[in-house]
C-alpha positions in Angstrom: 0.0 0.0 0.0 1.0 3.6 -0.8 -0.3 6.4 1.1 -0.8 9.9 0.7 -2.7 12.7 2.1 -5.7 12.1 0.6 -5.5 8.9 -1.6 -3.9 5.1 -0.6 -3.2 3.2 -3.3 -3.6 -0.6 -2.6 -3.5 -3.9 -4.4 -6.4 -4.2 -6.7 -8.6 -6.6 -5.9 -11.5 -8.8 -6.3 -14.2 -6.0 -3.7 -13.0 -3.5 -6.7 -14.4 -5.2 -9.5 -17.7 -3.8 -9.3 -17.2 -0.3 -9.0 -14.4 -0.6 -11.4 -16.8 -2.5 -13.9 -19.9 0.5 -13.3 -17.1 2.8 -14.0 -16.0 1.0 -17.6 -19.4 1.4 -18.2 -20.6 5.0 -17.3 -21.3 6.6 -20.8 -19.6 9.5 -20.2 -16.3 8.1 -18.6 -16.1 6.3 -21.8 -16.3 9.0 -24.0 -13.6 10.6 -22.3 -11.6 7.5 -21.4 -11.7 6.0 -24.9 -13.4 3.3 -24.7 -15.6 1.8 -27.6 -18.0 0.0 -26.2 -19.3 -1.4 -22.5 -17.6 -4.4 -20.8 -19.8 -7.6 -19.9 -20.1 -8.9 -16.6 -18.0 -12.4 -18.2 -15.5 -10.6 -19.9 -14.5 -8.2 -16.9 -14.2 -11.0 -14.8 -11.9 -12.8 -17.3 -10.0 -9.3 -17.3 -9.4 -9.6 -13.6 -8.6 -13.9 -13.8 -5.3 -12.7 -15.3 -4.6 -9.5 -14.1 -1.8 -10.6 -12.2 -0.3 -12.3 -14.7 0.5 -9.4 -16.5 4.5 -9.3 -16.3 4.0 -5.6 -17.9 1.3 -3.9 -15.8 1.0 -3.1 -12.3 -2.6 -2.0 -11.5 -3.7 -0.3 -7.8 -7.3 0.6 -6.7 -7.1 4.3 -5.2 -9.0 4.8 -2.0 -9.6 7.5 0.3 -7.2 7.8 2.9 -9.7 9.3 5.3 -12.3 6.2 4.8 -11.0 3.4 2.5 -14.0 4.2 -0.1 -12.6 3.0 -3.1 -12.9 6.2 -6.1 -10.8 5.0 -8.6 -8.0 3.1 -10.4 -4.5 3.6 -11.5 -2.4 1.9 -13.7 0.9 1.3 -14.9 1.0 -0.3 -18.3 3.3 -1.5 -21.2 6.0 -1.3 -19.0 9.4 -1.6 -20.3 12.6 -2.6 -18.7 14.9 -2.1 -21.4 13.5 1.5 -22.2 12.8 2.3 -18.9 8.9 3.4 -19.3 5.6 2.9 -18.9 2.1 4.5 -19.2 0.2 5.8 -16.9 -3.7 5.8 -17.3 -6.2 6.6 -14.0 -10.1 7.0 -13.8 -11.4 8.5 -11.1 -15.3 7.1 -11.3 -17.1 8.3 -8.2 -18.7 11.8 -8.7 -18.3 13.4 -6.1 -14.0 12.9 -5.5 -14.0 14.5 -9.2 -11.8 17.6 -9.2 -10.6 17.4 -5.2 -7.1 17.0 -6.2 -7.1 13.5 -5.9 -6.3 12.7 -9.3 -3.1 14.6 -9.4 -2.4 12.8 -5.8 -2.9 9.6 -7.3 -0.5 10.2 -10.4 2.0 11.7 -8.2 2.2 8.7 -5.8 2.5 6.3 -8.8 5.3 8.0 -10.6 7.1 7.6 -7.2 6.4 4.1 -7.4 7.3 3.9 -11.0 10.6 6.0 -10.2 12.0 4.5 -6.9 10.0 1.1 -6.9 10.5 0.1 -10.5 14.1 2.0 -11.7 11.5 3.7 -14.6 13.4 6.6 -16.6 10.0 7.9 -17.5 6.5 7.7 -17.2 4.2 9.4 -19.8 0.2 9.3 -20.8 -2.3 9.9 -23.2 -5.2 12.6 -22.5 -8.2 13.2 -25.0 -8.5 16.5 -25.9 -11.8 16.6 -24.3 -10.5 15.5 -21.5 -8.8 19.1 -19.7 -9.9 18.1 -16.2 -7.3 15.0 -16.7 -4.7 16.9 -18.8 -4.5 19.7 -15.8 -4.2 17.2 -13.2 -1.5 15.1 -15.3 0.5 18.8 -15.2 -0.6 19.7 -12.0 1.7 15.9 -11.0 4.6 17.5 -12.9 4.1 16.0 -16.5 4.7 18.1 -19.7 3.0 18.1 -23.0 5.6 15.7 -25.4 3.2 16.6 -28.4 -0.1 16.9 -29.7 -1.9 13.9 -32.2 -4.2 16.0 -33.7 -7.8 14.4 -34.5 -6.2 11.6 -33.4 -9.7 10.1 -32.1 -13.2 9.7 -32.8 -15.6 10.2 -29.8 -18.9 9.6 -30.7 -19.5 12.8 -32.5 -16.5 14.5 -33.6 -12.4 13.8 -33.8 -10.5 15.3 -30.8 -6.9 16.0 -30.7 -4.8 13.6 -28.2 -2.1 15.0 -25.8 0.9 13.0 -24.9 2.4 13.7 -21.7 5.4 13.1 -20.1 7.5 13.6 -16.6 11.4 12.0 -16.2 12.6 11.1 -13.2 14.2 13.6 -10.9 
């Protein structure tokens, strides 16, 4: 477990799965997370049968330090020894912990991880361009726009540019 002020990140776990799965599923989350279509009730627990199997992701469940109320998911993934990177991706699905800061506590307690547990060089993610609330907070944790893919994705109604962003270890 990592803990911070206001978030814990723990071990993702089987009492996540169905939060984590409403989440996947919430319309507008998946507009702005990029993802094409909902996730079954079969296939997410299939996900989560070989989760920890992955050699190349390291997945935590973020929870309020105050109350253990789970509010989202990071995740490291594609990591890469040789290269020294990964991605970072996060959703923060309950409502009401949007735009508290938790976010950016969440991404700067993984990049730690990433930095000090893992040896990574570098640690860098993709935000939708209709996506700023996740773009600030990936700044606000110290990462810098890399470059822009512009109408790199469809979202349902238009194309929207994609930001890659990046932060090095100190």
């Amino acid at each position: 477990m990592i803990t911070g002020s206001g978030v814990t990140l723990c071990p993702f776990e089987r009492r996540h799965l169905d939060r984590t799965r409403r989440w996947a599923n919430d319309p507008e989350l998946m507009r702005l997370l990029d993802r094409g279509r909902p996730v079954a009730e079969l296939e997410h627990e299939q996900w989560f049968a070989h989760l920890h199997e992955k050699l190349d992701a390291v997945y935590f469940a973020i929870e309020l330090a105050a109350n253990g109320q789970h509010v989202g998911n990071v995740w490291l993934w594609g990591i890469d020894p040789r290269h020294r990177k990964a991605e970072l991706r996060i959703t923060i699905g309950e409502r009401d912990s949007m735009g508290k800061g938790l976010g950016t506590e969440a991404i700067n307690l993984t990049c730690v991880y990433a930095f000090e547990r893992l040896n990574l060089h570098k640690v860098y993610a993709y935000v939708l361009g209709i996506n700023p609330r996740a773009k600030r907070s990936f700044e606000k944790a110290g990462f810098e726009v890399e470059g822009i893919l512009k109408a790199d994705r469809w979202t349902g109604d238009c194309y929207t540019d994609v930001y890659l962003l990046g932060r090095l270890a100190p």
